[in-house]
N, C-alpha and C positions, 0 to 999 in steps of 0.2 A: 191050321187055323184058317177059316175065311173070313178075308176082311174085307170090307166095301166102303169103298172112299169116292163121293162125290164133292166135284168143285171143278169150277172152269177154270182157276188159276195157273199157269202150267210153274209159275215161280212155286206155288204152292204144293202143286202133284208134283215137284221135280225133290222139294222139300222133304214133303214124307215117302215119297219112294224111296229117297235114299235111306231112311230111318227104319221101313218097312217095307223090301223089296218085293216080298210076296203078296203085295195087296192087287184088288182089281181097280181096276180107277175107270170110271165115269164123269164124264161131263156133260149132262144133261140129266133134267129129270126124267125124261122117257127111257133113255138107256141105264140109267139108276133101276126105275122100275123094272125093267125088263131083266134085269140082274137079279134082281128082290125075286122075280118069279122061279127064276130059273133053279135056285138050288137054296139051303137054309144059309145061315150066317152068325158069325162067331160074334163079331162087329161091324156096324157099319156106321161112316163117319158122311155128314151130311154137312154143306153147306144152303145157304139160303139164295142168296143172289148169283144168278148165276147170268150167261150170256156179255161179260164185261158189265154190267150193270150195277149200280147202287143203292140200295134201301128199293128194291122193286117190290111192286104190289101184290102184297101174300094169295090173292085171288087169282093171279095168273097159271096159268099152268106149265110154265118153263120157270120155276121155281122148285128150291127144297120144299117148298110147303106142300107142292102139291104128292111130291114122294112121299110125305106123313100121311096126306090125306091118305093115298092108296094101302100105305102102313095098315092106317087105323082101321079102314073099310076090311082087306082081306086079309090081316095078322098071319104076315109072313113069321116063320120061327128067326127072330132074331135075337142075341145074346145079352147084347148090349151095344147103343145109340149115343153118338159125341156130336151133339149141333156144334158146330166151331165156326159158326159165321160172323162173320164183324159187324152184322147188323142185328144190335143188341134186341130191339123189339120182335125183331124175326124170331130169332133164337131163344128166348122165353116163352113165347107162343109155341112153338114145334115142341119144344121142351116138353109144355105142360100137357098139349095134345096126345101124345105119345105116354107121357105117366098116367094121362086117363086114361088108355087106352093098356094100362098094364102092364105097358116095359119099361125097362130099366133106360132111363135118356139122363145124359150128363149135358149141360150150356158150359162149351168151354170155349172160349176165343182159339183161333188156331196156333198164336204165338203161345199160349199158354201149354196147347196139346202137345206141341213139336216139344216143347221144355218136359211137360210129364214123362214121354214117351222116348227123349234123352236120359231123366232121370230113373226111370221105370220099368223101359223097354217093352216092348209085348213078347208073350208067349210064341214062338212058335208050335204048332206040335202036327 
């Protein structure tokens, strides 16, 4: 299974790698993107704010938003989409960009994901 997990958190990347050893992790949207080009995707898990940053402005481009933008524009083959950023307005916006855009995008806060993905586990295969 390929999974794709952006966030600059390292408390956070240290969180779901342990839950999900096999994943690729990115911290940044440019290397997100570059990831997204390189090969298709099982899942890919995206945050919004990134660089230590808080509620930053979706029009930047060192943001998850602009990883959707690139989503939307060249519709990489991906699976299924988990916004889990803690900036709720972010995360509804990527959200709905992405279901208009055709894919399956879940808005889950990350404390939420880590709990599913405890309860749930993912698929290796």
């Amino acid at each position: 299974m390929n999974i794709l997990f952006l966030d600059d958190d390292h408390h956070r990347i240290k969180q779901f790698r342990s839950k999900v050893p096999f994943v690729t992790i990115t911290e940044t949207s440019q290397d997100c993107i570059e990831q997204l080009n390189a090969r298709d995707w099982d899942m890919v898990f995206l945050d919004h704010d990134l660089g230590g940053e808080v509620y930053a402005d979706s029009q930047r481009t060192d943001t998850g938003m602009e990883v959707v933008r690139h989503i939307v524009k060249h519709a990489p083959r991906i699976g299924e989409l988990y916004i889990h950023s803690g900036n709720e307005p972010a995360r509804k916006e990527m959200t709905a960009k992405l279901v208009d855009a055709g894919y399956t995008a879940t808005p889950m806060p990350f404390w939420q994901l880590i709990v599913s993905i405890e309860v749930d586990g993912l698929r290796k295969e």
